[in-house]
C-alpha positions in Angstrom: -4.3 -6.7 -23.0 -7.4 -8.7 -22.0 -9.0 -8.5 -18.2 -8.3 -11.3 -16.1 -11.2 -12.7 -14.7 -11.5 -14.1 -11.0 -10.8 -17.5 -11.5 -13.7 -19.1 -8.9 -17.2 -19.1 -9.1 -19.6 -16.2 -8.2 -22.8 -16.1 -5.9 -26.0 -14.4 -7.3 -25.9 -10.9 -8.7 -26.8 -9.5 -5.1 -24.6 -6.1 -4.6 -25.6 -2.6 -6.0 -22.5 -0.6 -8.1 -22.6 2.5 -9.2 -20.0 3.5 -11.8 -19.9 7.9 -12.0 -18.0 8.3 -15.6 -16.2 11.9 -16.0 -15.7 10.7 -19.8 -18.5 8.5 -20.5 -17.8 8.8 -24.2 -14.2 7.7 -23.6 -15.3 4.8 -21.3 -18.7 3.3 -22.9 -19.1 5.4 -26.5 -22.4 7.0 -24.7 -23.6 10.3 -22.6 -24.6 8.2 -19.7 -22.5 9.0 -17.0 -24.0 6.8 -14.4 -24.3 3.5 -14.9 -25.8 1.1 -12.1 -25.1 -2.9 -12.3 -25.2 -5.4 -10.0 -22.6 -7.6 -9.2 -21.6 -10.7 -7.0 -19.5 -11.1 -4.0 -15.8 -12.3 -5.1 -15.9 -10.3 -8.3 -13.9 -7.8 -8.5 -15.0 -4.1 -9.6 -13.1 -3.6 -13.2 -14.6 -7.2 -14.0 -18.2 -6.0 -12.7 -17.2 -2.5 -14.8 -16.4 -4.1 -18.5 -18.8 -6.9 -18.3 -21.3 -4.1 -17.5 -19.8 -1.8 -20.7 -17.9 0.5 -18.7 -14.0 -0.3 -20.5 -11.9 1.0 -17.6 -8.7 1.1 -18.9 -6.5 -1.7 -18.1 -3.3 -1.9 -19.5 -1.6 -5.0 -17.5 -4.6 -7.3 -17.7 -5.9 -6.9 -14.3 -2.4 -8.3 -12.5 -1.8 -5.4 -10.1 1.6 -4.8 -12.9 0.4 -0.6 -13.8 -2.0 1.5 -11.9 -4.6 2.3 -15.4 -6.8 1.0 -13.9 -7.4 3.7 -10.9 -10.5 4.8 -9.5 -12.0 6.4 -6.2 -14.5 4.6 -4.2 -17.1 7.4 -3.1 -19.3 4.9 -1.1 -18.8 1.5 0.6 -15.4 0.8 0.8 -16.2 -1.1 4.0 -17.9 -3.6 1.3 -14.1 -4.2 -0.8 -11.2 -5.7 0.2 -8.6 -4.7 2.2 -6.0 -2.8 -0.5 -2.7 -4.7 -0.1 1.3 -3.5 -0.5 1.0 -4.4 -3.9 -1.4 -2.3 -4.7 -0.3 0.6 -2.6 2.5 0.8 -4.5 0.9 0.6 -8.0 -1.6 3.4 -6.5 1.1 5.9 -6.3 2.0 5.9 -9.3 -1.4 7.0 -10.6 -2.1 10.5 -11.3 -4.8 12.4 -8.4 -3.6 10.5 -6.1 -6.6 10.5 -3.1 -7.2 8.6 0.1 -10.1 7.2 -1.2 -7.8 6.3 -4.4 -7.8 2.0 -5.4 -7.1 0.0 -8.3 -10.4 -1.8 -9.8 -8.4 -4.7 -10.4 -7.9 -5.7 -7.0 -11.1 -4.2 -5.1 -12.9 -7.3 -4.5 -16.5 -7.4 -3.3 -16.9 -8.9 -0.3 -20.3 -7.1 1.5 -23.5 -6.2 0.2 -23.1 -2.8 -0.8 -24.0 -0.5 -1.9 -20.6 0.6 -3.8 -20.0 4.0 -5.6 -17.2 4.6 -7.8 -15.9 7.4 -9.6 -14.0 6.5 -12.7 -11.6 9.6 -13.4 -11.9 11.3 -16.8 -7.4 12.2 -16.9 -7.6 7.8 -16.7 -6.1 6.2 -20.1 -3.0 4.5 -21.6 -1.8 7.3 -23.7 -0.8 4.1 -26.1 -4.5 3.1 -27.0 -5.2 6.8 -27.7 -6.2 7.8 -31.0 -4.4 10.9 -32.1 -6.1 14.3 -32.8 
């Protein structure tokens, strides 16, 4: 499934992310387990996170439809968008369940940052996994 981008435009590159990888190899093919991009207010983070070369999973295209795409925002949630009932109920079916718990797909930037998340290593859609 392909990512659904926001579908308006973005302001300038302005905010400071932070993506902390527990399986960086799994998520960019590299050791680098931080990775630091900047992004633009309406984006939202799993956009900001591939176009940067960080492939959080995302097995229903961004739509709020699975929760692969889960994550926990360490710093600046204040900076997001307020999580919806949509999306509380897709994050409950994630595993590691925390309060600080979101779906990338809908966390949309809204402040100036700076924004901190942890992408869990346990994360995938056992379907794309190749076998041992």
């Amino acid at each position: 499934m392909h990512l659904r981008h926001s579908d308006h435009d973005h302001g300038p590159e302005t905010v400071p992310v932070t993506f902390l990888l527990e399986d960086p190899e799994g998520l960019t093919g590299t050791e680098k387990t931080e990775w630091n991009m900047m992004a633009a207010k309406g984006e939202h983070l799993l956009e900001v996170a591939v176009e940067g070369g960080v492939n959080i999973e995302h097995a229903c295209g961004g739509v709020c439809a699975c929760s692969t795409c889960h994550v926990y925002i360490e710093k600046g949630m204040e900076h997001l968008s307020e999580s919806h009932e949509a999306e509380e109920d897709r994050v409950e079916e994630a595993p590691g369940l925390q309060r600080n718990s979101r779906l990338s797909c809908q966390c949309t930037i809204t402040g100036d940052g700076p924004i901190v998340v942890r992408v869990p290593a346990w994360n995938r859609n056992a379907v794309k996994e190749v076998p041992h």
